[in-house]
C-alpha positions as CSV (number, residue, x, y, z in Angstrom):
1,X,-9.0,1.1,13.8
2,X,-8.0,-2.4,15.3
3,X,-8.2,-5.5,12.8
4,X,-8.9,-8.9,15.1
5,X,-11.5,-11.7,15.3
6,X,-10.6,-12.1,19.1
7,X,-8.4,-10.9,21.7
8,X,-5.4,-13.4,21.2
9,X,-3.6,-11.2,24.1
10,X,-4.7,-9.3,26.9
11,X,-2.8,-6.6,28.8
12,X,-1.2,-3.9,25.9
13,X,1.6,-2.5,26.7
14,X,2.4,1.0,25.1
15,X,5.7,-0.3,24.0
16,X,6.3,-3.9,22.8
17,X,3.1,-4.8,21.6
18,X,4.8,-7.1,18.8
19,X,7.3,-8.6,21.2
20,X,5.3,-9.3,24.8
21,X,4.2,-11.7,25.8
22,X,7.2,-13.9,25.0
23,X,6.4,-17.8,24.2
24,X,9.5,-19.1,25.4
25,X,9.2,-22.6,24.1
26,X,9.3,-20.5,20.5
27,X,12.3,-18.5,20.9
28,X,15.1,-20.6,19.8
29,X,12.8,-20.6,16.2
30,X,12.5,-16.8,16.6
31,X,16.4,-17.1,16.9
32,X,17.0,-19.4,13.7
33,X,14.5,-16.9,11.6
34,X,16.2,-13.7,12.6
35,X,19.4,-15.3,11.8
36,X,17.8,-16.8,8.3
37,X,16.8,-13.0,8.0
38,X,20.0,-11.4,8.3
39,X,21.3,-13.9,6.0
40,X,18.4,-12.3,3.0
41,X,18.5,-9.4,3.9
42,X,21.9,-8.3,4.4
43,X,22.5,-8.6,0.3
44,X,19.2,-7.3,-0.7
45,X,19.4,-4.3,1.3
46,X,22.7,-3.5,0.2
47,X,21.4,-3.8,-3.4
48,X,18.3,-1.4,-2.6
49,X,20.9,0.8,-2.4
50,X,21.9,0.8,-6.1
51,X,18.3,1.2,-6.2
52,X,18.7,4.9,-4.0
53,X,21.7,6.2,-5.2
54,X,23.0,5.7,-1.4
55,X,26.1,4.1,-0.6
56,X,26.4,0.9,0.6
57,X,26.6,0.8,4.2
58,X,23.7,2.9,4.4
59,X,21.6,-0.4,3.3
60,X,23.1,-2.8,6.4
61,X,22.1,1.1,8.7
62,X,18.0,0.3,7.5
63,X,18.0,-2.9,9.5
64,X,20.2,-1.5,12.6
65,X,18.6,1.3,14.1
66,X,14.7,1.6,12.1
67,X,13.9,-2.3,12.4
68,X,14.8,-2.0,16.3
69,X,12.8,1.0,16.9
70,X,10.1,-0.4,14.8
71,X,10.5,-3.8,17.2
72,X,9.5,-1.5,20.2
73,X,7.2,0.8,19.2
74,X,5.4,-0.8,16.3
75,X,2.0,-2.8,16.9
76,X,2.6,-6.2,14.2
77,X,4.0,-8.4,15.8
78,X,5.2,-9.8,12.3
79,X,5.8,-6.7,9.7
80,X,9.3,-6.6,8.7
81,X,10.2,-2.8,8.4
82,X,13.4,-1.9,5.9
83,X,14.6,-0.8,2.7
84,X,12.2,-1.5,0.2
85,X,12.4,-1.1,-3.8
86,X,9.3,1.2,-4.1
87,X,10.1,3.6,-1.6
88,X,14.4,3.6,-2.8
89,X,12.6,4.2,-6.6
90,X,10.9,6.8,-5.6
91,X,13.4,8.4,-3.6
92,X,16.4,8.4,-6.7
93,X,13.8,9.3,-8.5
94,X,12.7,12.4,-6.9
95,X,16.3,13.3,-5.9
96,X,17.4,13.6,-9.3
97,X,19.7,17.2,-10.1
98,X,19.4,18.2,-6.4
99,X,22.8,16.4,-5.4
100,X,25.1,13.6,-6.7
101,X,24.5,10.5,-6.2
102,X,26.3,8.4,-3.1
103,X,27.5,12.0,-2.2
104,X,27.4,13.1,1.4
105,X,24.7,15.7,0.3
106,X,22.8,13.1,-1.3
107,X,22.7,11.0,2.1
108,X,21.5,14.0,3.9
109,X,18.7,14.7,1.5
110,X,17.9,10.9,1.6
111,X,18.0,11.4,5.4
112,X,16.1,14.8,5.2
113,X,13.3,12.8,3.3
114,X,13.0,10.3,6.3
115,X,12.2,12.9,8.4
116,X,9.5,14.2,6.7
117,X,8.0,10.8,6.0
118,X,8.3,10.3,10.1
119,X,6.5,13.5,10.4
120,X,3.5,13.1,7.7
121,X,3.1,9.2,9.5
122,X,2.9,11.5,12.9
123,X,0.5,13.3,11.7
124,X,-1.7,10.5,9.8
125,X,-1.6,9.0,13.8
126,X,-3.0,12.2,15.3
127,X,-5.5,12.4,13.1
128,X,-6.5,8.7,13.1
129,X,-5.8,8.4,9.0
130,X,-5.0,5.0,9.4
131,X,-7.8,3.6,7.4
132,X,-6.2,5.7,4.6
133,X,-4.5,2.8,2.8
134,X,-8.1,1.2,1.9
135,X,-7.9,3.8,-0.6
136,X,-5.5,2.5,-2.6
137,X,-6.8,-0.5,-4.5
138,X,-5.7,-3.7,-5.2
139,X,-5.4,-2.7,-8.8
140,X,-3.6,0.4,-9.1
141,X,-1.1,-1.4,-5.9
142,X,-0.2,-4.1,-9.0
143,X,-0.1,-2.0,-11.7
144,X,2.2,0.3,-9.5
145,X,4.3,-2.4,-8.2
146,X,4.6,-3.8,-11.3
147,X,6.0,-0.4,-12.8
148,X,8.4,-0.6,-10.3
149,X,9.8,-4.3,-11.5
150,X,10.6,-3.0,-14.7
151,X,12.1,-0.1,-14.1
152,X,14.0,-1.3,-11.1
153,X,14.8,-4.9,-13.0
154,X,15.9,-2.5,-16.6
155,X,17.5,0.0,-14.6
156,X,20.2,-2.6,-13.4
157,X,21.1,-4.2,-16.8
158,X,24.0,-1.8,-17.3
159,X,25.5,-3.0,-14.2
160,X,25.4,-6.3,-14.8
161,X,27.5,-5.8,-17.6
162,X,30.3,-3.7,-16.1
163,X,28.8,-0.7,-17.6
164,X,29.1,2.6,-15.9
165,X,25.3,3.9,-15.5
166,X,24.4,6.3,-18.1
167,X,20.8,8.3,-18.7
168,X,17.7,8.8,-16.4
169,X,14.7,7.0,-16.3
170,X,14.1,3.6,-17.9
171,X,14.1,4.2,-21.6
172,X,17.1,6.4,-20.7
173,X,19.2,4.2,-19.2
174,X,17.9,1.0,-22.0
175,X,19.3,3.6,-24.8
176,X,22.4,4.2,-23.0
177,X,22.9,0.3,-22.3
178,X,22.6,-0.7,-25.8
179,X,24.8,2.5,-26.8
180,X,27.6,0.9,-24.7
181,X,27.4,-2.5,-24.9
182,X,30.7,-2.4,-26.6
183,X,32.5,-1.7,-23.7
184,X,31.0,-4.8,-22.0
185,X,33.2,-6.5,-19.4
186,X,32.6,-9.5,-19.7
187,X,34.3,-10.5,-15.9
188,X,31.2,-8.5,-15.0
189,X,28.9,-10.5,-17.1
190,X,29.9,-13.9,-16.2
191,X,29.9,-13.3,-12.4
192,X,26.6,-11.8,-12.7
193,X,25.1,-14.8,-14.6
194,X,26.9,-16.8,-12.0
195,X,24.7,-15.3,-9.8
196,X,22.2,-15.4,-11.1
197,X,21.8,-19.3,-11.9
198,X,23.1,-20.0,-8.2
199,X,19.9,-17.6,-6.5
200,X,17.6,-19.3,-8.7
201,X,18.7,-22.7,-8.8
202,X,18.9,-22.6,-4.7
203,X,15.6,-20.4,-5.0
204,X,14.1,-23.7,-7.0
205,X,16.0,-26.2,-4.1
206,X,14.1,-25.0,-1.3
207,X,12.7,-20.9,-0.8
208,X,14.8,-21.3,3.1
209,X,17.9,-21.6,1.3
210,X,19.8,-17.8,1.8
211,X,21.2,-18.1,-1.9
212,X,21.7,-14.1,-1.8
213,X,24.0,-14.6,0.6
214,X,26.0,-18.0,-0.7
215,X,26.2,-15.8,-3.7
216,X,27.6,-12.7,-2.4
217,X,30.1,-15.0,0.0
218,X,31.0,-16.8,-2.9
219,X,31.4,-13.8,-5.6
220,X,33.9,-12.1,-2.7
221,X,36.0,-15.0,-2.3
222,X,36.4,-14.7,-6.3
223,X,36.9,-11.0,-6.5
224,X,39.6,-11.3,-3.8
225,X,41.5,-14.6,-5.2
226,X,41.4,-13.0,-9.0
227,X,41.6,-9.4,-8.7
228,X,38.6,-8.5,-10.5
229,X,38.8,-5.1,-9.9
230,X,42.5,-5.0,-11.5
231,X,40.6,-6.5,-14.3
232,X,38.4,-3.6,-15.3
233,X,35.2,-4.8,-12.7
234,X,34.0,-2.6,-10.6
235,X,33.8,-3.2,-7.1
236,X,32.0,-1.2,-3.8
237,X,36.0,-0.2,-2.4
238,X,36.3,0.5,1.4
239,X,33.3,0.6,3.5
240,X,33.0,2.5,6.4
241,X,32.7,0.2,9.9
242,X,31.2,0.9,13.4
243,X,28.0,2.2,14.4
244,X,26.4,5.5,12.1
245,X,26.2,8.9,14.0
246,X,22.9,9.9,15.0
247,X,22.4,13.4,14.4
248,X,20.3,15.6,11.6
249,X,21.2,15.4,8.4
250,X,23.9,18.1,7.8
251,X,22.0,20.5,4.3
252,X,21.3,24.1,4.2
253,X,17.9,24.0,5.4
254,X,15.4,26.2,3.6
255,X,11.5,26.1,3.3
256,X,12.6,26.4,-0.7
257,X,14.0,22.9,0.2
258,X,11.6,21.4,2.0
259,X,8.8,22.6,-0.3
260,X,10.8,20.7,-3.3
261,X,11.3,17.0,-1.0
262,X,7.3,17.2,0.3
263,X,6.1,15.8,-2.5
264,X,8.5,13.4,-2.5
265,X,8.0,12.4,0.9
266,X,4.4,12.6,0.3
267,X,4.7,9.9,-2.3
268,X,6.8,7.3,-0.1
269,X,3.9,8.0,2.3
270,X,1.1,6.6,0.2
271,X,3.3,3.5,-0.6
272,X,4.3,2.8,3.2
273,X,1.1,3.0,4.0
274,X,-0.9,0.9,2.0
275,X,1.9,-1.8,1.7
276,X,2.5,-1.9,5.1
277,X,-0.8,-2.0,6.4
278,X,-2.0,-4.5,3.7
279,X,1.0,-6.9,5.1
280,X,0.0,-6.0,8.6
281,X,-3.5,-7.1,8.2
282,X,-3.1,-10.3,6.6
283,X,-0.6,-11.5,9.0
284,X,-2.8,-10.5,11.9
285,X,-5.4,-12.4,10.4
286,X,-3.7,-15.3,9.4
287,X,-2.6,-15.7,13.7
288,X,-5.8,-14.2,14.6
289,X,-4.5,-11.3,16.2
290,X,-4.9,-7.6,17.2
291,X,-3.6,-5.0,15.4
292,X,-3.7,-1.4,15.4
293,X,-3.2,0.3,12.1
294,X,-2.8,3.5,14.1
295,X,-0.6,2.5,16.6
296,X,1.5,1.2,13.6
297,X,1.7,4.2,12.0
298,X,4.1,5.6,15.3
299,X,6.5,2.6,15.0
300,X,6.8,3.4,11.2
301,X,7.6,7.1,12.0
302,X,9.6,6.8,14.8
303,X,11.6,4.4,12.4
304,X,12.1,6.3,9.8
305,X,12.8,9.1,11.8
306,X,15.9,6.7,13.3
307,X,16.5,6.4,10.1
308,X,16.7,9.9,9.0
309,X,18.7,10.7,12.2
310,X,21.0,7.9,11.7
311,X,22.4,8.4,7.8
312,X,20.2,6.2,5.9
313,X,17.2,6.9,3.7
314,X,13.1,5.7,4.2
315,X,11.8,2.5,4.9
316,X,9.0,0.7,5.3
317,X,7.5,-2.8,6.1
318,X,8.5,-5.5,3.3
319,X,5.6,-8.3,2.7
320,X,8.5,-10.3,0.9
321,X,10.8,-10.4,4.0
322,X,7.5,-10.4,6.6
323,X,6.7,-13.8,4.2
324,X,10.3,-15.4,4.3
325,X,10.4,-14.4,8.4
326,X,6.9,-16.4,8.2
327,X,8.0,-19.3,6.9
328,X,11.4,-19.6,8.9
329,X,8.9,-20.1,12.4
330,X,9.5,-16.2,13.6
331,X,6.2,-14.9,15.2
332,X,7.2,-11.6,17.0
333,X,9.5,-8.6,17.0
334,X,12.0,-11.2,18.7
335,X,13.5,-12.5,15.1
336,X,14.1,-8.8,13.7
337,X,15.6,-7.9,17.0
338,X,17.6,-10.9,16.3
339,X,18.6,-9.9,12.9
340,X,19.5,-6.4,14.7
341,X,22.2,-7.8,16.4
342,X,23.4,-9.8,13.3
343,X,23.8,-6.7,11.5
344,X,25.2,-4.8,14.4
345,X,28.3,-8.0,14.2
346,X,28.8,-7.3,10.5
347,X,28.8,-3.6,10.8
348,X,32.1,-4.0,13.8
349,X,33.3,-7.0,12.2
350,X,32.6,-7.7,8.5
351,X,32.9,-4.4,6.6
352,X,36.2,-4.7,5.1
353,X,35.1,-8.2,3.4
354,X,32.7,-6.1,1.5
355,X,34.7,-3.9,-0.3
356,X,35.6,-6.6,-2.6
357,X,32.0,-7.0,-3.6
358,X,31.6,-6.6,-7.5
359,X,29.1,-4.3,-8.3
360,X,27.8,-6.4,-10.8
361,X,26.9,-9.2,-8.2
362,X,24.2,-6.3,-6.3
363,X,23.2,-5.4,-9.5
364,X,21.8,-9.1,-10.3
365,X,20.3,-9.1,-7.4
366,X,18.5,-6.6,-7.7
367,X,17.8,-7.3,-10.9
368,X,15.8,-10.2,-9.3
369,X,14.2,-8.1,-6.9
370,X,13.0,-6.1,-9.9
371,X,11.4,-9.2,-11.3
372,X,9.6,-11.0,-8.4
373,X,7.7,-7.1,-8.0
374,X,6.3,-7.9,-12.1
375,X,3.3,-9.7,-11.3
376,X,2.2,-10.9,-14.3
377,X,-0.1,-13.2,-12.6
378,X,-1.8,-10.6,-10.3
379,X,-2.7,-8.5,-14.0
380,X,-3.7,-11.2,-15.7
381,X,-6.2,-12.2,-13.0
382,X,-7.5,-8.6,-13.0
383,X,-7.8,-8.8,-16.9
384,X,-9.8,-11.8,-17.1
385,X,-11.7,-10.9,-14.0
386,X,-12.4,-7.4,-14.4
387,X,-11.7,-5.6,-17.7
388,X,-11.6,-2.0,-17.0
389,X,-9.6,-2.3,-13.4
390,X,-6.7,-3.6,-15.9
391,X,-6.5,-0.7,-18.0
392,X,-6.4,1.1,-14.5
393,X,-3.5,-1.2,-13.6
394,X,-1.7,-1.2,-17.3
395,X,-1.6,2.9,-17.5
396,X,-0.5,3.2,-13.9
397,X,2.4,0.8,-14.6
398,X,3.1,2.5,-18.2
399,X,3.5,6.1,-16.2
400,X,5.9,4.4,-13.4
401,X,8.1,3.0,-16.5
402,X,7.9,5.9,-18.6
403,X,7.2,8.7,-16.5
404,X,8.8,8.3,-13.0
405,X,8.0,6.5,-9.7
406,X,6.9,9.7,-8.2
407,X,4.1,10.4,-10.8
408,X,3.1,6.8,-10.8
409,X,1.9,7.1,-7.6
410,X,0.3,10.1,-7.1
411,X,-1.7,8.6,-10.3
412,X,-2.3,5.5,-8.2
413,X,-3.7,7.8,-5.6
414,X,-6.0,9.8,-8.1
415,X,-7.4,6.5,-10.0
416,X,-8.0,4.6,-7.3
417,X,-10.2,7.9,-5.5
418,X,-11.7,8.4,-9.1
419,X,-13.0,4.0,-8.6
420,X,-14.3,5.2,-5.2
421,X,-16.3,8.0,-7.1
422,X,-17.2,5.9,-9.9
423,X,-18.7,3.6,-7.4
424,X,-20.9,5.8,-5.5
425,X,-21.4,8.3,-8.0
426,X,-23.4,5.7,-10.0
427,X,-25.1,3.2,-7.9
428,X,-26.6,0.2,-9.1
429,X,-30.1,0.7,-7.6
430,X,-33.3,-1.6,-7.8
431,X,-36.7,-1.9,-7.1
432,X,-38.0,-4.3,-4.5
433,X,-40.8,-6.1,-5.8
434,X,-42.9,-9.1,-4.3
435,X,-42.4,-12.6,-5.1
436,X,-44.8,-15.5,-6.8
437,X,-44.8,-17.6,-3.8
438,X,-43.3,-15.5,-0.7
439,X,-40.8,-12.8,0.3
440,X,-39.6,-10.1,-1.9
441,X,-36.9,-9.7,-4.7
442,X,-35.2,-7.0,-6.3
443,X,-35.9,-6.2,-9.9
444,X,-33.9,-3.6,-12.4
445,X,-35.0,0.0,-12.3
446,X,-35.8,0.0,-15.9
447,X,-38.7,-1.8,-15.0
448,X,-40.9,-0.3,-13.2
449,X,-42.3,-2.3,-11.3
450,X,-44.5,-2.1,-8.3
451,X,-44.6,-3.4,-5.3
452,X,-48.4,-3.7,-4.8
453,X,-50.4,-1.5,-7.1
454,X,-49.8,2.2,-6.1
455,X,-47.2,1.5,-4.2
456,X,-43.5,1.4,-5.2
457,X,-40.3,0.5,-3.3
458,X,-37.1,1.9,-4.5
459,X,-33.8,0.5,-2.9
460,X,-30.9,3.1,-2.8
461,X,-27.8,1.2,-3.0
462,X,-24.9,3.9,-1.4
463,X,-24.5,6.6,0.8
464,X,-26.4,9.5,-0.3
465,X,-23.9,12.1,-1.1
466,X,-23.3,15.1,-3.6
467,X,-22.2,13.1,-6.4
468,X,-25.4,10.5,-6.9
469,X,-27.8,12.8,-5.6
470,X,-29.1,14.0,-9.3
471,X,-28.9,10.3,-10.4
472,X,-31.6,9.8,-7.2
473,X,-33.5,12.6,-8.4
474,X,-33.8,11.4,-12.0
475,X,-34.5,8.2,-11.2
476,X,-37.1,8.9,-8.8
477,X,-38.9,11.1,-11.2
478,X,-38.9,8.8,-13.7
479,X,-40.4,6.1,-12.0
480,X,-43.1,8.4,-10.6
481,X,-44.0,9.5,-13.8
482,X,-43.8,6.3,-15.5
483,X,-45.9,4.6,-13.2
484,X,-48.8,2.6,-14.0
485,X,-51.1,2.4,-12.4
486,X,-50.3,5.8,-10.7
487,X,-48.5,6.1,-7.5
488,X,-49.9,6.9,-4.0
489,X,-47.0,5.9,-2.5
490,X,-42.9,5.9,-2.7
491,X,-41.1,4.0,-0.6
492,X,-37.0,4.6,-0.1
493,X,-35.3,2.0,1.1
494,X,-32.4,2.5,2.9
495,X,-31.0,-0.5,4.4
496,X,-28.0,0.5,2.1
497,X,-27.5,4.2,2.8
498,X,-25.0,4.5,6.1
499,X,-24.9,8.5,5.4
500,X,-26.8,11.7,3.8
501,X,-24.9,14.4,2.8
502,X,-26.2,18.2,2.9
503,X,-26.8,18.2,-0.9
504,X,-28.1,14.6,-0.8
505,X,-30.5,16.2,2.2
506,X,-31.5,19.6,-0.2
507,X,-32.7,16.8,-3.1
508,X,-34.6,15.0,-0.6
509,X,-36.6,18.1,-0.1
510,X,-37.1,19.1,-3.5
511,X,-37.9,15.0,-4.8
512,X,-40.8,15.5,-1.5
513,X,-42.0,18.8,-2.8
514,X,-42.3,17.2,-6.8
515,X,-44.1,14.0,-5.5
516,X,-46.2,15.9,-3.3
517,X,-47.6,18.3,-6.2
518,X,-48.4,14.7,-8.4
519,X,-50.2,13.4,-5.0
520,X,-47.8,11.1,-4.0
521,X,-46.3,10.4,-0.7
522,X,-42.8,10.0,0.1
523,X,-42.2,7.4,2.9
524,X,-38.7,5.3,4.3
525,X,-38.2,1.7,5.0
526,X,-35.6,0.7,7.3
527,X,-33.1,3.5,8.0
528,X,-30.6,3.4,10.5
529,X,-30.5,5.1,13.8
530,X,-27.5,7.4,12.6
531,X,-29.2,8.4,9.2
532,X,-32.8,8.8,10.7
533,X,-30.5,11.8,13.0
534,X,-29.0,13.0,9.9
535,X,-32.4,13.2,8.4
536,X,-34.0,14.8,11.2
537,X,-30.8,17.5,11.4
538,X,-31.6,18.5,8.0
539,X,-35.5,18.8,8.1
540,X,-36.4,16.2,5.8
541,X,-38.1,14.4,8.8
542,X,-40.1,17.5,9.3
543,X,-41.5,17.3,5.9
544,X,-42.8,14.0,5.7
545,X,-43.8,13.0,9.2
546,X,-42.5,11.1,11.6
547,X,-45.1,8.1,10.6
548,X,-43.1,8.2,7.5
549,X,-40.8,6.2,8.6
550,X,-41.1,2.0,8.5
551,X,-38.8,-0.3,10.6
552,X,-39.3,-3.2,8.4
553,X,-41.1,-4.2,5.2
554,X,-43.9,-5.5,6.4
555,X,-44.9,-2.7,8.9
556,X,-44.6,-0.9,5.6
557,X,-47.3,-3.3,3.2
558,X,-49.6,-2.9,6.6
559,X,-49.7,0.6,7.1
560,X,-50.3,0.6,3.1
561,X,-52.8,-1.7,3.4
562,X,-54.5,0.3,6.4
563,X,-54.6,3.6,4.0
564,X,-56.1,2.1,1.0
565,X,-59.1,0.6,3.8
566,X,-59.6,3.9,5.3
C-alpha cells in the first residue's frame, strides 16, 4: 500500500529509497541533525537498556548496525529505527525466569527474539500485511503506551535511589522500593535529582538543547573526581569497546524454545508495526511524499535481524527521535547515517569514559522517558470526546501496569478487532426519504418512512458480512411489515456496501423469498461494479432480475413511476 498525494520523486531505487536523491544544498543540516541525534540518543538508548535487562553497550549496538541497515533498505525517508521503551518492556517482560538478566544467555535470547521479529516482518511483506497496523486504534495505542509510562517510569524509582532492583512487575518492584528505602544512598538520590532538574530545565530552555547528554557528561566527570562508586553508588564498570561480532546468537536451540519466545516476538510485532507505520505516515504526509508501508516492513526486518545477528535486542522506529530529527532540519536517511558514524567513534574511542556512569543517572532518564509515554492529554481527549473508547484505553493501560506488557498488547490487539466488529456488526442504517422542497434526506429506521407511497428506500451503511447480516434481515422485515401504506417495492441502497459475504449473500436470498411471498419486490440502487460481480457469483442477481438493479436514484423513482402507470 503506498501513502502519497503526489509523486515528490521519480526513479525508486530498490535500495535507498530514504536517502536518493541527495539535496546537496541540505546536507550540512542533515550533518548538524545526525550529530544533534547522536547527542539524544546515545543516553537514552543506553537507559532502554535498564529498560531490557541488556547490558549497556548493547544500547550504543541498536543505533550501529540496525539504523544503517534500516538507512538502506527502509522506504521513510525520516523514521528513526532504534531501541524503543515498548518493545525493551516487552522484551524483560517476556524473558523473565528463562535467563538472568545482562547475562550472556540473556543477550542471546534478546538476540534470538530479533530474529524472529525479522522473520514475522518478512513474512507480513510477502503477504502484503502492511495495512495491518490500521488495526490497532488510536485508543487502545494510548491506553497501551500509556501502561508502558508507568510501568517503565515506577520500574526505575529504585534505581534512582541506589537501590538494588528487587520484585517483578510494577506493584512488585513499588512494594520492594518502599521495603528498602532504608538503605537509600542518598549520593544516588542527589545525582539523580541533579539530573533530573538539568534535562528539564534545558528541556524548558529550548527542546534542541541535548540535556541527556550535558547530564550524563557532567554526572561522569563527578563520579570520576569523587569516587562515587567507593561511596556505595553503583556505577555501569568496564564496558566492552570495538565493533560487536556478527554471528547467531550462541542458545541451545529447540522448537520448545522457540515455541516459548513466539509469542513474545509476536507481541513486539504488533507494536513495531503500528508505531512505526503511524510515524511513517505522518511524516510522509507532512513532506508530501511516497511511502511504502510494505517496502518498510523489509528495512525493519532486515534491521532487526542486524540486530539479532549483531548482540543487541529488537528495535523499531521511535516517533520521539523521528520528531527531534525533524526539528533539527534532517530530511533523509543521511542524518541517521550520520549518527551511525557518531556511534561507531564512541564505540572505538569513548567506552572506557562510560564505566564511570552512575546507574542512578540512566535510571532518571529513563524515568523521564517513562513519563513523556503517560499521555494524560491524549486520554483525556478520548474521555471527553468519546466515552466508551476511554474505558477501552483505561483497562488496556491497567492490564500493561498490573499484568505485563506482553498481555497488554495482545489485549490491545483483541479490543481494538472487537471496535472493528462493534462497528460493522451494528450499523447505523437509514431510510432515504424525499425532501419538502428538493433532493432527498436520510431519516432514522425507527420511522418508517417512505419514500413515495409503496415504495421504500433502505440505505445499508457497511459491508455486508456474517456479523450484520441478521440485523439486515430483522430490519428489513420489520419495515416491510410495518409499512403503511403497504409496500410494492424495497429498494437497498448500496452506495455504502464495498463487499457481500457468502452469509450476507444466503440472507439476501431468503429476505427475496419473504418479500416475494408478501408481494413485494426487492430492487438495488447504486451498487458498485465489484459488488454487482459478487452478487451475480452468488445468484442473488438471478433472483431478482437484472432490471433490478438502478444506477442512480432517480432512474429508480422513474422506473417506479413507469410501474404504477402500467
Amino acid at each position: 500500500m503506498t501513502t502519497a498525494k503526489t509523486e515528490a520523486r521519480g526513479f525508486r531505487f530498490p535500495i535507498f529509497q530514504g536517502l536518493l536523491p541527495i539535496n546537496g544544498s541540505q546536507v550540512p543540516a542533515e550533518i548538524i541533525a545526525g550529530i544533534t541525534l547522536a547527542a539524544l540518543a546515545i543516553p537514552e538508548v543506553m537507559g532502554y537498556t535498564k529498560i531490557s535487562g541488556t547490558p549497556v553497550i548493547t544500547g550504543l549496538y541498536t543505533i550501529l548496525i540496525p539504523m544503517a541497515l534500516y538507512a538502506i533498505f527502509g522506504s521513510s525517508r525520516h523514521l528513526v529505527v532504534g531501541a524503543d521503551s515498548a518493545t525493551a518492556a516487552i522484551l524483560a517482560a517476556g524473558l523473565v525466569g528463562l535467563a538472568s538478566v545482562r547475562s550472556d544467555e540473556y543477550v542471546a535470547l534478546a538476540g534470538v527474539l530479533a530474529i524472529l521479529v525479522a522473520v514475522f516482518l518478512f513474512l507480513a511483506r510477502i503477504a502484503r500485511l502492511g495495512f495491518l497496523a490500521d488495526f490497532l486504534s488510536s485508543t487502545v495505542l494510548v491506553g497501551f503506551l500509556t501502561g508502558v509510562g508507568i510501568q517503565v517510569a515506577f520500574g526505575q524509582v529504585g534505581g534512582m535511589l541506589g537501590l538494588e532492583v528487587h520484585g517483578h512487575g510494577t506493584l512488585g518492584k513499588i512494594l520492594a522500593d518502599l521495603q528498602h528505602i532504608g538503605e537509600t544512598n542518598f549520593y544516588a538520590l542527589a545525582i539523580a535529582v541533579a539530573v533530573l532538574a538539568l534535562i528539564v530545565g534545558l528541556k524548558r530552555v529550548s527542546p534542541k538543547i541535548p540535556g541527556a547528554l550535558i547530564a550524563v557528561i557532567g554526572a561522569l566527570v563527578v563520579s570520576w573526581a569523587l569516587d562515587l562508586q567507593s561511596r556505595g553508588v553503583h556505577v555501569l564498570g568496564a564496558i566492552p569497546s570495538g565493533l560487536p561480532t556478527i554471528a547467531l546468537p550462541q542458545i541451545a536451540w529447540s522448537w520448545e524454545l522457540i515455541q516459548r519466545l513466539i509469542p513474545i516476538a509476536f507481541a513486539m510485532f504488533v507494536v513495531i508495526l503500528a508505531q512505526s507505520a503511524a510515524t511513517s505516515r505522518a511524516f510522509a504526509s507532512r513532506y508530501n511524499e511516497r511511502f511504502s508501508e510494505n517496502t518498510d516492513l523489509v528495512g525493519l526486518g532486515v534491521a532487526n535481524l542486524g540486530a539479532g545477528l549483531s548482540g543487541t535486542f529488537v528495535v523499531a522506529g521511535s516517533p520521539t527521535k523521528t520528531q527531534m530529527v525533524d526539528g533539527a532540519g534532517g530530511r533523509t536517511q543521511l542524518t541517521h547515517l550520520t549518527t551511525v558514524l557518531v556511534v561507531l567513534l564512541v564505540l572505538l574511542f569513548l567506552t572506557g569514559p562510560l564505566s564511570y556512569m552512575p546507574e542512578a543517572v540512566l535510571a532518571a532518564i529513563v524515568f523521564l522517558i517513562g513519563l513523556d509515554l503517560i499521555d494524560l492529554e491524549g486520554m483525556k481527549t478520548i474521555y471527553m470526546q468519546a466515552r466508551s473508547e476511554f474505558w477501552v484505553a483505561l483497562i488496556t493501560a491497567a492490564v500493561v501496569v498490573l499484568v505485563g506488557v506482553e498481555q497488554g498488547i495482545i489485549l490491545a490487539m483483541v479490543l481494538s478487532l472487537l471496535d472493528h466488529v462493534r462497528r460493522g456488526y451494528r450499523p447505523k442504517n437509514s431510510l432515504i426519504v424525499a425532501r419538502e422542497a428538493d433532493g432527498w434526506r436520510s431519516a432514522p429506521v425507527s420511522s418508517p418512512a417512505q419514500f413515495e407511497p409503496g415504495l421504500m428506500a433502505y440505505r445499508f451503511s457497511h459491508s455486508m458480512y456474517y456479523a450484520n447480516a441478521e440485523q439486515l434481515s430483522e430490519q428489513v422485515t420489520e419495515l416491510v411489515n410495518s409499512a403503511d401504506p403497504k409496500l410494492e417495492w424495497f429498494c437497498i441502497d448500496a452506495v455504502a456496501i464495498d463487499d457481500v459475504d457468502y452469509s450476507a449473500a444466503a440472507k439476501l436470498r431468503s429476505i427475496h423469498g419473504i418479500l416475494k411471498e408478501k408481494g413485494v419486490r426487492l430492487v438495488f440502487a447504486m451498487v458498485s461494479e465489484d459488488v454487482k460481480a459478487q452478487l451475480d457469483r452468488f445468484g442473488v442477481t438471478d433472483l431478482v432480475g437484472e432490471d433490478a438493479f438502478y444506477a442512480t436514484g432517480d432512474e429508480l423513482l422513474n422506473a417506479y413511476d413507469q410501474r404504477k402507470q402500467r
